[in-house]
TORKOL-4160 file (C-alpha; in steps of 0.2 Angstrom, whole numbers, padded with zeros to 4 digits, m for minus):
355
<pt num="1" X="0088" Y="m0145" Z="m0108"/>
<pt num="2" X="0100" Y="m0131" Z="m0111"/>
<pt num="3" X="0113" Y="m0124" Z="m0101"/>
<pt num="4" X="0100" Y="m0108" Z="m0097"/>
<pt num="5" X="0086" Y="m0120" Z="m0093"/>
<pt num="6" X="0096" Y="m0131" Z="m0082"/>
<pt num="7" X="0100" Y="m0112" Z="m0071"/>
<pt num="8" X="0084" Y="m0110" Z="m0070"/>
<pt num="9" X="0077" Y="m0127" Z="m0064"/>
<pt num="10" X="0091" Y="m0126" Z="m0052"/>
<pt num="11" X="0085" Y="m0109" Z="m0044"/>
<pt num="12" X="0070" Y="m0113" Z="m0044"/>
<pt num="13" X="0076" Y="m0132" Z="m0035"/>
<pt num="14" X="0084" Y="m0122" Z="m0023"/>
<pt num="15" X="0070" Y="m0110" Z="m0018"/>
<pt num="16" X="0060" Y="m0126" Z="m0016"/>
<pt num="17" X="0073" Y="m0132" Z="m0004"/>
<pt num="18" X="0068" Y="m0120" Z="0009"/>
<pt num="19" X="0050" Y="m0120" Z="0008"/>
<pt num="20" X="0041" Y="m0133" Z="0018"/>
<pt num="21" X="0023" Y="m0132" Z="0011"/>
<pt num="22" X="0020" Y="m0146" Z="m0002"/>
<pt num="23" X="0011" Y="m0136" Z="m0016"/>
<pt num="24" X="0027" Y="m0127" Z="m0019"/>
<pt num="25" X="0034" Y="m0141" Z="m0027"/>
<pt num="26" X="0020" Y="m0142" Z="m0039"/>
<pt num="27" X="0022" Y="m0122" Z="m0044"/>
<pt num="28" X="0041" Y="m0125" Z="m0046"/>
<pt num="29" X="0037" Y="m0139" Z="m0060"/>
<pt num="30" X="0025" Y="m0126" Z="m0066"/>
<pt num="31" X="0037" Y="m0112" Z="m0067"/>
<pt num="32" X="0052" Y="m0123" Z="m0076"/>
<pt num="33" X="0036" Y="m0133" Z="m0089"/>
<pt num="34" X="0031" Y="m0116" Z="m0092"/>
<pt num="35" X="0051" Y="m0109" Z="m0096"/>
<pt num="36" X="0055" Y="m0123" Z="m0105"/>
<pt num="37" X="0038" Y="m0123" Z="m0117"/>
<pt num="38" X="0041" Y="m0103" Z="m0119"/>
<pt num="39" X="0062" Y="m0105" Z="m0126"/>
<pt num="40" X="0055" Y="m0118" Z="m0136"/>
<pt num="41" X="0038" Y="m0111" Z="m0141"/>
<pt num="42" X="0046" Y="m0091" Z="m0145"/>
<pt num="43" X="0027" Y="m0087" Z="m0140"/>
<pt num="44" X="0012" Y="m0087" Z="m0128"/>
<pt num="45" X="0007" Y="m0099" Z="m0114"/>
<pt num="46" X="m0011" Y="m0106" Z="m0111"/>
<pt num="47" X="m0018" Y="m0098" Z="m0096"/>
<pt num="48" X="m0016" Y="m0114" Z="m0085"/>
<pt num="49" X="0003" Y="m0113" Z="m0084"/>
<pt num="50" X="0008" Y="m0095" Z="m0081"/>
<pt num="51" X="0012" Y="m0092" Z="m0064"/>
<pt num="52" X="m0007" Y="m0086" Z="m0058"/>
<pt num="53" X="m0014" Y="m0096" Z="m0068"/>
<pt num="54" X="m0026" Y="m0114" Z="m0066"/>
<pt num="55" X="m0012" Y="m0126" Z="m0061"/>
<pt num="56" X="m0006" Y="m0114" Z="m0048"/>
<pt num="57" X="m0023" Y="m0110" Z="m0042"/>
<pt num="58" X="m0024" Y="m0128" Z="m0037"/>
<pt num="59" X="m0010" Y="m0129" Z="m0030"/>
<pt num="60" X="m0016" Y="m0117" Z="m0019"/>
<pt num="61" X="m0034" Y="m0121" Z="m0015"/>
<pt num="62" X="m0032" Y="m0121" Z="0005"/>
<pt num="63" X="m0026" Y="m0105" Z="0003"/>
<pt num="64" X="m0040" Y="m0100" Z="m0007"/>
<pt num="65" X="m0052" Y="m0103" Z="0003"/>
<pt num="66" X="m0044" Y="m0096" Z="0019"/>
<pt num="67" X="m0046" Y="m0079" Z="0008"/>
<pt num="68" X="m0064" Y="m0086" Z="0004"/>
<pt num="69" X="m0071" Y="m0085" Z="0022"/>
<pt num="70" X="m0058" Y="m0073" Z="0029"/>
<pt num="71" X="m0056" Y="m0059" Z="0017"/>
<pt num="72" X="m0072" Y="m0049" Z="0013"/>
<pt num="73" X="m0074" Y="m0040" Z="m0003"/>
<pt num="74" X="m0081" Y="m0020" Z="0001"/>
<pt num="75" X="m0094" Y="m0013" Z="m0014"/>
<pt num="76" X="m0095" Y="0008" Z="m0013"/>
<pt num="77" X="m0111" Y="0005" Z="m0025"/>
<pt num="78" X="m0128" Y="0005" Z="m0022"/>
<pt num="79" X="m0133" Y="m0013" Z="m0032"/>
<pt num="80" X="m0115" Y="m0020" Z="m0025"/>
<pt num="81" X="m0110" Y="m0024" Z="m0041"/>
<pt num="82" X="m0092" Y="m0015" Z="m0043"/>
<pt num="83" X="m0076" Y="m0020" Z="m0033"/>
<pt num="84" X="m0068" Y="m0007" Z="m0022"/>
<pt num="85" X="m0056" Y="m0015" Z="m0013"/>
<pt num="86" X="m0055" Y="m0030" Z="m0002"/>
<pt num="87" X="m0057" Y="m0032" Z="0019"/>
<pt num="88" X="m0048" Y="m0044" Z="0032"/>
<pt num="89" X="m0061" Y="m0052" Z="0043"/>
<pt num="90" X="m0054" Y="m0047" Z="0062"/>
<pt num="91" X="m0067" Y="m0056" Z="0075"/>
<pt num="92" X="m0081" Y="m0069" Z="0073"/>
<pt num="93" X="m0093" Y="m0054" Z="0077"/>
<pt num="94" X="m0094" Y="m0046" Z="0062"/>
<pt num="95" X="m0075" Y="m0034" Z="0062"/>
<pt num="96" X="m0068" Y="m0031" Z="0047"/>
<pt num="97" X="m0053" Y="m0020" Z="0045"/>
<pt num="98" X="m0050" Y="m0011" Z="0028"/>
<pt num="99" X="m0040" Y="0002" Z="0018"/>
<pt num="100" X="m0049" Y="0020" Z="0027"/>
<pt num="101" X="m0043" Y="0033" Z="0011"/>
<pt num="102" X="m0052" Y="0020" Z="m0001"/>
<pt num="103" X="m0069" Y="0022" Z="0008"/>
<pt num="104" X="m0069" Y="0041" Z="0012"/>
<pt num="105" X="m0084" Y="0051" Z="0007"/>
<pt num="106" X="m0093" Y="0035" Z="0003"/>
<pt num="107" X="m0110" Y="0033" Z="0008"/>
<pt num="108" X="m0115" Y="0014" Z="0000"/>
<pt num="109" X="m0103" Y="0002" Z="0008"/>
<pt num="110" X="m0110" Y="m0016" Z="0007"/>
<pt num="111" X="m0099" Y="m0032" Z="0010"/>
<pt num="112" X="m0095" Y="m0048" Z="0003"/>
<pt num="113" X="m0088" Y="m0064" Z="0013"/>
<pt num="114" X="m0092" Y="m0080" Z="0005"/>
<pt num="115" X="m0107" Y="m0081" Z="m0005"/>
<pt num="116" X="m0117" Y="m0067" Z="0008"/>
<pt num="117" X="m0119" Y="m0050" Z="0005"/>
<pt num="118" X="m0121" Y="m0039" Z="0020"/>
<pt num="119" X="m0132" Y="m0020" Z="0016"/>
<pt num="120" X="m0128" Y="m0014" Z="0033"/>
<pt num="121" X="m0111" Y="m0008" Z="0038"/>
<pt num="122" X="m0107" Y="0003" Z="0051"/>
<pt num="123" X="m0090" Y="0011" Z="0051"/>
<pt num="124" X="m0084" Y="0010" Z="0067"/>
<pt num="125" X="m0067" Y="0019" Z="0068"/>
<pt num="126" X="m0052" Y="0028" Z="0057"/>
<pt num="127" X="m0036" Y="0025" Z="0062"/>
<pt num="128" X="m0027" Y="0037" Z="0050"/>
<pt num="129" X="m0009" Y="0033" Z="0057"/>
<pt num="130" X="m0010" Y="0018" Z="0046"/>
<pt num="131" X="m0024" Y="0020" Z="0034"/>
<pt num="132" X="m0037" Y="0007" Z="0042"/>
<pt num="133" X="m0054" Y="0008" Z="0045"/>
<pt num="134" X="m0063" Y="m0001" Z="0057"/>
<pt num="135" X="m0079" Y="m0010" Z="0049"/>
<pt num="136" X="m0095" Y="m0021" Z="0057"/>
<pt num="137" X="m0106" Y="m0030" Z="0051"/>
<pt num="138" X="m0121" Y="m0039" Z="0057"/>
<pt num="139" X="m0122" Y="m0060" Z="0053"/>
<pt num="140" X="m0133" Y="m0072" Z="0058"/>
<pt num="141" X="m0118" Y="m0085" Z="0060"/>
<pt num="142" X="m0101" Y="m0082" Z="0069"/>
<pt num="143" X="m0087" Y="m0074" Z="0057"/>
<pt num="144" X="m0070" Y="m0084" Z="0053"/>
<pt num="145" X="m0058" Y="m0073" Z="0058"/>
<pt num="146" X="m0039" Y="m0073" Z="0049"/>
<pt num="147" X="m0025" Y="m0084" Z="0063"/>
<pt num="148" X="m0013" Y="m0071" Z="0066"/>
<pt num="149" X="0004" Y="m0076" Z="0066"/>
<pt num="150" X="0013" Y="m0074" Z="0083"/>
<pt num="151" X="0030" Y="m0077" Z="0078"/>
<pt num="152" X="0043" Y="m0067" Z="0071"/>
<pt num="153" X="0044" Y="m0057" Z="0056"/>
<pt num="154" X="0045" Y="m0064" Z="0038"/>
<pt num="155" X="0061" Y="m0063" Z="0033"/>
<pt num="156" X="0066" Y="m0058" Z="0014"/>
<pt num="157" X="0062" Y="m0071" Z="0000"/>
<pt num="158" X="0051" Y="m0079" Z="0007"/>
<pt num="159" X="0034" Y="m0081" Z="m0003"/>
<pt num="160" X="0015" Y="m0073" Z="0001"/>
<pt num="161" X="m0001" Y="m0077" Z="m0003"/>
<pt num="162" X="m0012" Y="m0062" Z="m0008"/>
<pt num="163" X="m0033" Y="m0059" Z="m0016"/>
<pt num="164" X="m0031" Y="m0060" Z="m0031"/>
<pt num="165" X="m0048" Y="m0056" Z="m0043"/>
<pt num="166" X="m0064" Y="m0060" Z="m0038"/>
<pt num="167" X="m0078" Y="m0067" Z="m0046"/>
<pt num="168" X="m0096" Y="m0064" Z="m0038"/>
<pt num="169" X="m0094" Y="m0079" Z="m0026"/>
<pt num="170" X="m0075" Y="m0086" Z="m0028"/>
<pt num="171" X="m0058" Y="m0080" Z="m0025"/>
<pt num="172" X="m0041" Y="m0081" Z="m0033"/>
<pt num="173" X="m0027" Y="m0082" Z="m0027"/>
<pt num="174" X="m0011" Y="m0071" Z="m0033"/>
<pt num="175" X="0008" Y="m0075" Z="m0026"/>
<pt num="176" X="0023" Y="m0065" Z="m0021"/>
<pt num="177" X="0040" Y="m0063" Z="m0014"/>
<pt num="178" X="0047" Y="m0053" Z="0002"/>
<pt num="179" X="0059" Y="m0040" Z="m0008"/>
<pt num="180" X="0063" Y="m0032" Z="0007"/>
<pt num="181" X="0066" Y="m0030" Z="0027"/>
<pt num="182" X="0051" Y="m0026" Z="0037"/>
<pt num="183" X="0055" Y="m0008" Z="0038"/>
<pt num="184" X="0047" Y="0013" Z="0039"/>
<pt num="185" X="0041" Y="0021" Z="0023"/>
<pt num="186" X="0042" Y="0040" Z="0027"/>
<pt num="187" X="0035" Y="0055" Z="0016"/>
<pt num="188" X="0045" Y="0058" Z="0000"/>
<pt num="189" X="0035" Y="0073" Z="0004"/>
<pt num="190" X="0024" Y="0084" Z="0013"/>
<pt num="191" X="0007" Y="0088" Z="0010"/>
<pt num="192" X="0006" Y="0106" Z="0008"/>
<pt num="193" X="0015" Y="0120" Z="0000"/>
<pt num="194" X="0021" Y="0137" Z="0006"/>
<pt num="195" X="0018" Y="0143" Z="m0014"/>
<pt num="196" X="0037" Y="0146" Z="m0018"/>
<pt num="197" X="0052" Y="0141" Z="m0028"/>
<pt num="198" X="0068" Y="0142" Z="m0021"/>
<pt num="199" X="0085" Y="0145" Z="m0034"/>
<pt num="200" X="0094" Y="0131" Z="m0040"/>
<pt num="201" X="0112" Y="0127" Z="m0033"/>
<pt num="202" X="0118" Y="0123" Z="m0013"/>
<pt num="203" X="0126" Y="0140" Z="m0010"/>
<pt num="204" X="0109" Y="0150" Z="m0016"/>
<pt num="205" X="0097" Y="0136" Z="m0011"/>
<pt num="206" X="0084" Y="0144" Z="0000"/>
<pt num="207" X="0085" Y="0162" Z="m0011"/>
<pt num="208" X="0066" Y="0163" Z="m0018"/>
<pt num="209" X="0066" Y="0162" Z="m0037"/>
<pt num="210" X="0046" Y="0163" Z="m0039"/>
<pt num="211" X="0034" Y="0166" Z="m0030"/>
<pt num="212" X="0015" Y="0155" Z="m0032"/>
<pt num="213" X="m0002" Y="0165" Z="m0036"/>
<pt num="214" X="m0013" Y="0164" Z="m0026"/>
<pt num="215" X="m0004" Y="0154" Z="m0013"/>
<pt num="216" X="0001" Y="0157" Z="0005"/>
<pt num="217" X="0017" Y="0163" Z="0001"/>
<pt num="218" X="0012" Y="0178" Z="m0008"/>
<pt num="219" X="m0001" Y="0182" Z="0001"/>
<pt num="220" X="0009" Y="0183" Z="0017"/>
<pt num="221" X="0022" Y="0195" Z="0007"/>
<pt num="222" X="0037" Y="0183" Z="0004"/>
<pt num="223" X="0047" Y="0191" Z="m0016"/>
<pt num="224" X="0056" Y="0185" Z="m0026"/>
<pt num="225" X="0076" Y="0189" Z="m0020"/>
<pt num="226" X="0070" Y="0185" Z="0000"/>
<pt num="227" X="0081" Y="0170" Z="0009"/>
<pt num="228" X="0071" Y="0160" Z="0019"/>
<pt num="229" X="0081" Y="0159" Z="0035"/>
<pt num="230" X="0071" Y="0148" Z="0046"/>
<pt num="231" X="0054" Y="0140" Z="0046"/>
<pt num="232" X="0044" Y="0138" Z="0064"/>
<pt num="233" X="0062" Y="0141" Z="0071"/>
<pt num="234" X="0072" Y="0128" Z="0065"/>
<pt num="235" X="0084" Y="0134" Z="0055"/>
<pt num="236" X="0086" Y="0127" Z="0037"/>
<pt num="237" X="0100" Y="0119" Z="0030"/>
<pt num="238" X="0095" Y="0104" Z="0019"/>
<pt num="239" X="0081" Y="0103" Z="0010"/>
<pt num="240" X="0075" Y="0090" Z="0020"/>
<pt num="241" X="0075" Y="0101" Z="0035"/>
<pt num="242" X="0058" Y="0110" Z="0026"/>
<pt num="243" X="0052" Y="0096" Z="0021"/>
<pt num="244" X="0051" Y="0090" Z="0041"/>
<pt num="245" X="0045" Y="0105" Z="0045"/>
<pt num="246" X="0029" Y="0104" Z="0034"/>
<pt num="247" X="0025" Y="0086" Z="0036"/>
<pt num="248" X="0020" Y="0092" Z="0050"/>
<pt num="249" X="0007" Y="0101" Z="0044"/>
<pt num="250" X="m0012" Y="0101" Z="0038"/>
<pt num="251" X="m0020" Y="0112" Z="0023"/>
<pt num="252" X="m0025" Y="0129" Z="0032"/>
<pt num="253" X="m0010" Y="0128" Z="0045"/>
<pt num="254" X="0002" Y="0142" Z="0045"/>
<pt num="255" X="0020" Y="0141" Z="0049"/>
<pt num="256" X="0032" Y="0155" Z="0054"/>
<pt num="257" X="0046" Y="0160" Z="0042"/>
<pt num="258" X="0059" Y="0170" Z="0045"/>
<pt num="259" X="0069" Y="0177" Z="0030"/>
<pt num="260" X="0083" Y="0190" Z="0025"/>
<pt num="261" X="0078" Y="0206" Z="0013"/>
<pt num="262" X="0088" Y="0219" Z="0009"/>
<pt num="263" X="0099" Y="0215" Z="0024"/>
<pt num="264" X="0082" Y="0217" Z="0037"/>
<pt num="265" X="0075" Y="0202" Z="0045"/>
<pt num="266" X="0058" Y="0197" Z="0043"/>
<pt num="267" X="0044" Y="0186" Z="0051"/>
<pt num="268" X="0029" Y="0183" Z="0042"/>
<pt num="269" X="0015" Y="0169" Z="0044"/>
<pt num="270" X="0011" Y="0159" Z="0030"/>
<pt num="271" X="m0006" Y="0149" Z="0027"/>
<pt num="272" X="m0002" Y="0132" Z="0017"/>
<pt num="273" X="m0010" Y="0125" Z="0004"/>
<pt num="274" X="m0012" Y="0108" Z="0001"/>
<pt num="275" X="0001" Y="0098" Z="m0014"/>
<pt num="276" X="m0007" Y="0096" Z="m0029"/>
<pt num="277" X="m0003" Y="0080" Z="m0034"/>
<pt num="278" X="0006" Y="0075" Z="m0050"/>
<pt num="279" X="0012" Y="0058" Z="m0057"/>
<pt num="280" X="0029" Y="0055" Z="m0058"/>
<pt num="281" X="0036" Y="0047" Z="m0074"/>
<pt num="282" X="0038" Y="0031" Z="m0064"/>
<pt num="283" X="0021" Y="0033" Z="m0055"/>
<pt num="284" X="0013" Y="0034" Z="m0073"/>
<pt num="285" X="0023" Y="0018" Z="m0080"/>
<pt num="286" X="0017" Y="0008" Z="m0064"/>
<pt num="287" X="m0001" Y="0011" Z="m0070"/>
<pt num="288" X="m0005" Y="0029" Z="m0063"/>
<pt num="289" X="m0020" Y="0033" Z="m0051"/>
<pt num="290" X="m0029" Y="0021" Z="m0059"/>
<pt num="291" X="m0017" Y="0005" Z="m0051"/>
<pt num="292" X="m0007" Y="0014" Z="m0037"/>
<pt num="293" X="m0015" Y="0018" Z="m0020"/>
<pt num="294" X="m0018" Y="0037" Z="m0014"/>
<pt num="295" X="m0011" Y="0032" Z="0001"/>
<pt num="296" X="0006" Y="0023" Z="0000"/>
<pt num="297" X="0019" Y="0031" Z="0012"/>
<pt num="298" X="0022" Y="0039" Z="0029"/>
<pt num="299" X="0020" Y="0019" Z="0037"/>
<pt num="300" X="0028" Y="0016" Z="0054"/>
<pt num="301" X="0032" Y="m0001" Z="0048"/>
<pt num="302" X="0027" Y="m0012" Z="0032"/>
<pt num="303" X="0030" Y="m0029" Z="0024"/>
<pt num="304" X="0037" Y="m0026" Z="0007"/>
<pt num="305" X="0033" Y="m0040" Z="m0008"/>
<pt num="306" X="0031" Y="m0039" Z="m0027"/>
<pt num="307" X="0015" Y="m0047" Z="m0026"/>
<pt num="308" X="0007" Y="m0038" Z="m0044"/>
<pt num="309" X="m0009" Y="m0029" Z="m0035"/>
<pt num="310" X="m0017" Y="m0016" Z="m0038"/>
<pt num="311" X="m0027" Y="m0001" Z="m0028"/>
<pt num="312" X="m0044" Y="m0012" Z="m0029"/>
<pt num="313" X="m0034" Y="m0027" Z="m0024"/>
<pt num="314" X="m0029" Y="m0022" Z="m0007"/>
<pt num="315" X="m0035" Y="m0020" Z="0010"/>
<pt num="316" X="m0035" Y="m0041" Z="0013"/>
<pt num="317" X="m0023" Y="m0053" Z="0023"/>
<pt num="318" X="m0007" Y="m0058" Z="0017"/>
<pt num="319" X="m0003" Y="m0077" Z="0021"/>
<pt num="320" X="0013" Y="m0086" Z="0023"/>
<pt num="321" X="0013" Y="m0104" Z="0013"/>
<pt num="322" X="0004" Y="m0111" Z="0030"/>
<pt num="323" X="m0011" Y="m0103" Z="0027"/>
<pt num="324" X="m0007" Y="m0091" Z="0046"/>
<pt num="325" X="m0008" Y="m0072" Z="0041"/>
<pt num="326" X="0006" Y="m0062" Z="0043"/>
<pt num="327" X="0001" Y="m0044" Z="0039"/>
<pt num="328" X="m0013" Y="m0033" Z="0030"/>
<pt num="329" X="m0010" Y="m0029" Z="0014"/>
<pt num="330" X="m0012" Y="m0009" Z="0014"/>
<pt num="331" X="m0001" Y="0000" Z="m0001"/>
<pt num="332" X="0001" Y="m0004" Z="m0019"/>
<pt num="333" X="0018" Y="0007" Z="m0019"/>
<pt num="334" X="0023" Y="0007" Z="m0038"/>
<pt num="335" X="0024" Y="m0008" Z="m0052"/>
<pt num="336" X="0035" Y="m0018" Z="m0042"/>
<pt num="337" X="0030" Y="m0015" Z="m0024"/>
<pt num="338" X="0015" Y="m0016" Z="m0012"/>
<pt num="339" X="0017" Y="m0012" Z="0006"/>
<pt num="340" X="0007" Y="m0023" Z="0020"/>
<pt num="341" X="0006" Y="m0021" Z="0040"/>
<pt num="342" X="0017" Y="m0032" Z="0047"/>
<pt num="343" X="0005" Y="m0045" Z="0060"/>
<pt num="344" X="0013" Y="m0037" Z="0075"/>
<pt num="345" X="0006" Y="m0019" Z="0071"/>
<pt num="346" X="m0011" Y="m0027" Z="0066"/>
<pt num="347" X="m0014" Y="m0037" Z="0083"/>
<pt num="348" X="m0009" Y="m0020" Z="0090"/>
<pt num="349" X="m0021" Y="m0009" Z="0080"/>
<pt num="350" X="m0035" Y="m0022" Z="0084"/>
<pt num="351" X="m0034" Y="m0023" Z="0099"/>
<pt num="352" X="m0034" Y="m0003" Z="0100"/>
<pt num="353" X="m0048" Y="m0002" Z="0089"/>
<pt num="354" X="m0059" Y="m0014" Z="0095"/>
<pt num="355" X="m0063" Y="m0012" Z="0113"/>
């Protein structure tokens, strides 16, 4: 063994110090066969030792099959054939709770728990705030319901248990890491647009420099040269201060600007448009729209791990390494980073929801 190797078994020795579930001891022999083989090898490893892959599965089968009768798998298809995202199951009556922007605007939603499909979904309730919807089902036999945890918060490092894939009637499991304290995502920002660019540089920062076609902006008469003083009376100083202002605010809404021209004072109304939205450089190198949720900020409070999901892949429980559920998992954030609500917010949310 050489000197990296022996780092790594250490680590890993150390991480496995702290956990108190058994089957991590057999994914740290995992990890350190798999190291070992890949600085000798110089090339790929057979499915079974990756970190997701057969050995690990095993490791985890408890786990597994929490996820199998507690989790549901939600089809917007007609022949439930295609995978939209997954569902935690909330009450042996038939609640499931589920990500709400992935369902809008469909009209087939069929459900899997086990090995049964269920046609006939009703949903039930939005709760926007968070992104959850509110789904019921009716079945012959009571529901197995996630065990909620009702202790504290996990704490950073500590390692999750997410849905994986899914095949028709089995599920997978996929494994994570807490990267962060439990804490709000706010809007990087807002929703809508007053249609103008504003000059570059502190000292000249709220001076238009172009004005949008077609957007509120012009329409309401705001030129290029104006100086945006104030917006629904809060006076601007950061850009941030805007930025509050119109996350606020909802497509069609109109906000009061007051700006300087030519030494006059002007009020005008301004209709808002609604952001279109563009991939980042970083947003594109996590996968794009095709792996990153629509939704994935302006949370109250979320559990943040590097669990490698995707937008189809969440939706389900999170579990702790005893099997209890600790969150929802509700985000796929970027390539490193998927959001989940906390089990403290979820007892809260269905106990609101389902009445």
């Amino acid at each position: 063994m050489n000197r990296d190797d022996k780092k790594r078994f250490s680590a890993w020795n150390m991480a496995a110090s702290q956990m108190t579930f058994m089957p991590m001891l057999v994914l740290s022999v995992s990890l350190f066969v798999a190291s070992t083989q890949l600085s000798s090898a110089q090339g790929g490893l057979p499915a079974d030792q990756r970190i997701n892959g057969k050995r690990v599965w095993a490791a985890f089968e408890p786990h597994r099959e929490i996820l199998q009768r507690s989790s549901a798998v939600i089809y917007t298809d007609e022949r439930a054939r295609v995978k939209s995202l997954y569902g935690t199951v909330v009450s042996e009556q038939g609640h499931i709770l589920t990500k709400a922007s992935e369902i809008e605007g469909k009209s087939h939603l069929s459900v899997r728990i086990g090995s049964e499909v269920y046609t006939e979904v009703d949903l039930l309730e939005v709760d926007e705030q968070w992104d959850v919807a509110l789904l019921k089902i009716s079945a012959e036999q009571p529901l197995t319901p996630v065990e909620l945890s009702s202790g504290d918060d996990i704490r950073q490092g500590h390692w999750v248990v997410s849905n994986g894939s899914t095949t028709r009637s089995q599920r997978r499991v996929r494994l994570g890491i807490v990267s962060a304290e439990i804490r709000k995502i706010s809007a990087t920002k807002s929703h809508v647009v007053l249609g103008v660019e504003f000059e570059k540089g502190k000292e000249a920062q709220w001076k238009v420099a172009g004005v949008s076609e077609d957007k509120g902006a012009q329409k309401a008469g705001i030129q290029v040269g104006d100086i945006i003083i104030s917006a629904d009376g809060v006076k601007l100083s950061e850009r941030e201060d805007l930025i509050e202002v119109l996350k606020k605010k909802e497509p069609g809404d109109k906000v009061a600007i007051e700006l300087m021209r030519d030494k006059k004072k002007l009020r005008l109304g301004v209709e808002l448009s609604a952001r279109e939205e563009s991939m980042t450089r970083n947003d594109q190198m996590s996968g794009g729209e095709d792996q990153l949720s629509a939704r994935r900020s302006e949370f109250p409070r979320v559990i943040d791990h590097d669990t490698p999901l995707t937008k189809v892949s969440v939706g389900g429980p999170l579990l702790n390494l005893d099997g209890i559920c600790i969150g929802m998992n509700i985000a796929r954030a970027s390539r490193v980073a998927t959001f989940a609500i906390p089990a403290r917010e979820l007892r809260e949310i269905i106990a609101k929801m389902i009445e």
